[in-house]
C-alpha positions as CSV (number, residue, x, y, z in Angstrom):
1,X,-15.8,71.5,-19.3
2,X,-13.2,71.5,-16.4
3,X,-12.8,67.8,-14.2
4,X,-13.9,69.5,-11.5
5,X,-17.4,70.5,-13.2
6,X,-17.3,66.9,-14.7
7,X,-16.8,64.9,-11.7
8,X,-19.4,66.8,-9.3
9,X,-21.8,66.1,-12.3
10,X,-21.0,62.4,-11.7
11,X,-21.3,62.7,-8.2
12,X,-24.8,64.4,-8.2
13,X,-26.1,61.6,-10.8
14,X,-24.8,59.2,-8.4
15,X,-26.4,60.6,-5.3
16,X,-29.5,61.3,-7.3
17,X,-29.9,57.3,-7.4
18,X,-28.6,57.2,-3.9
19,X,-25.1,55.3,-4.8
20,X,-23.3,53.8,-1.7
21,X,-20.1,54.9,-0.8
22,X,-19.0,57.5,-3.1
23,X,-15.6,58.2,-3.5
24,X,-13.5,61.0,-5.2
25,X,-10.1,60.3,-6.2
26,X,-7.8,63.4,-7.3
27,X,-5.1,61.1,-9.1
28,X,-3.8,63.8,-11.1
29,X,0.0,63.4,-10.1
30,X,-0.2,59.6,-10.3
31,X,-1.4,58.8,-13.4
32,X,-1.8,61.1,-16.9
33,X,-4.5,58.5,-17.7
34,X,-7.4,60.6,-15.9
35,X,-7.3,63.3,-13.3
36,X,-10.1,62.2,-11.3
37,X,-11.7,58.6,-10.2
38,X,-15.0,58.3,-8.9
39,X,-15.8,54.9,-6.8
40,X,-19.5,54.1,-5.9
41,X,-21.5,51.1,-5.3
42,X,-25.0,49.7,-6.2
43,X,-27.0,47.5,-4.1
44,X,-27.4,45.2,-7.0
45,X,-26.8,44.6,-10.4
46,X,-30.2,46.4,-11.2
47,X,-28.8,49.4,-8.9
48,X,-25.4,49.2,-10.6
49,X,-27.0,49.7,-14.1
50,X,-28.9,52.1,-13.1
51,X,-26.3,54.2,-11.8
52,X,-24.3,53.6,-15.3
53,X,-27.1,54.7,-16.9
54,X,-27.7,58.0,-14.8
55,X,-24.2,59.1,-15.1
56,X,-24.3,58.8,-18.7
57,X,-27.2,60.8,-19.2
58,X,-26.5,63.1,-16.3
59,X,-23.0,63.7,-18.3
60,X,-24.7,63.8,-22.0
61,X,-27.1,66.5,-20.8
62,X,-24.4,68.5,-19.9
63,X,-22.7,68.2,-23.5
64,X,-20.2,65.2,-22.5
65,X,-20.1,62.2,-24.8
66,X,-18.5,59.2,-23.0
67,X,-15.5,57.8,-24.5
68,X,-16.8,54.7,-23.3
69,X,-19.3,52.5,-20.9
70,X,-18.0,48.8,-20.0
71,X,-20.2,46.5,-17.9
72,X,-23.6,47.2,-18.4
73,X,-25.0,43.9,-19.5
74,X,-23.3,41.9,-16.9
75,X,-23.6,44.8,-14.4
76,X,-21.2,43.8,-11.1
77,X,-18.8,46.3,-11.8
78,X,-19.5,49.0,-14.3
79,X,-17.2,51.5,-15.9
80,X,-18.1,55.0,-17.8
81,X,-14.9,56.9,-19.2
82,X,-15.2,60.6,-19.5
83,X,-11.3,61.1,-20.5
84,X,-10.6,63.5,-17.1
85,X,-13.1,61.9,-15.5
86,X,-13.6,57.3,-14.8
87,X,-16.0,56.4,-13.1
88,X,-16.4,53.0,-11.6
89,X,-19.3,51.4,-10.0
90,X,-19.4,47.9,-8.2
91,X,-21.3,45.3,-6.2
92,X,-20.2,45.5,-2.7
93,X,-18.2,42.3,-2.7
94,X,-16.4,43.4,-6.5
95,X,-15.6,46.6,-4.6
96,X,-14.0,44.4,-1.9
97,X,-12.2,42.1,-3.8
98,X,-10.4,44.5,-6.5
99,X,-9.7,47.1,-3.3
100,X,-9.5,50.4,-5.7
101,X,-9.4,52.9,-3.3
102,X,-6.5,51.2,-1.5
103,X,-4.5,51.1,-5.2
104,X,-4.8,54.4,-5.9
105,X,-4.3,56.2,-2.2
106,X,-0.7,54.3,-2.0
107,X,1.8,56.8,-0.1
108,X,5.4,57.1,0.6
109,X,7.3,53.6,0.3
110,X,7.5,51.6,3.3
111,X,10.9,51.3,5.1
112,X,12.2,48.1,4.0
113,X,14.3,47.5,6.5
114,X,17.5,47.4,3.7
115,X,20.2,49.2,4.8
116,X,21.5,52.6,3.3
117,X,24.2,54.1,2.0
């Protein structure tokens, strides 16, 4: 299955359990890691594994075994890996705190004021 097909599955799941803020990141010339990061948030740690647990199935009925699924006892921030495809999911204040979006949209270097040649 293409990323493409694989994240839009994620996203649906997500929406299905009406995630908060769901973001798509397209990091494929920053990273050979993944080529897409999905960002959402639960309303609680309930919310949060129930997301978790909606993407994996969502994914698994579609053929995809995860690679892996952090965070699900503990349930502030969870993780499922899908290889092309991460998906993270967070509390609201976990989300604010590690800033992921921010990490990942970085552009052009800043002028540091250094002279040139």
């Amino acid at each position: 299955m293409k990323a493409e097909q694989l994240q839009k599955i994620v996203v649906t799941a997500l929406e299905d359990l009406k995630a908060v803020d769901i973001v798509v990141l397209d990091v494929r010339g920053m990273t050979s890691v993944t080529d897409f990061m999905v960002i959402a948030s639960g309303t609680s740690d309930r919310h949060v594994r129930a997301l978790l647990n909606n993407v994996v199935e969502a994914v698994k009925a579609q053929g995809v075994r995860p690679l892996g699924v952090e965070g699900e006892r503990d349930a502030q921030w969870g993780l499922v890996d899908l290889g092309d495809v991460v998906v993270h999911i967070m509390l609201p204040p976990v989300r604010e705190f590690y800033q992921l979006e921010k990490l990942w949209r970085v552009g052009p270097a800043a002028d540091s004021g250094a002279a040139g040649p």
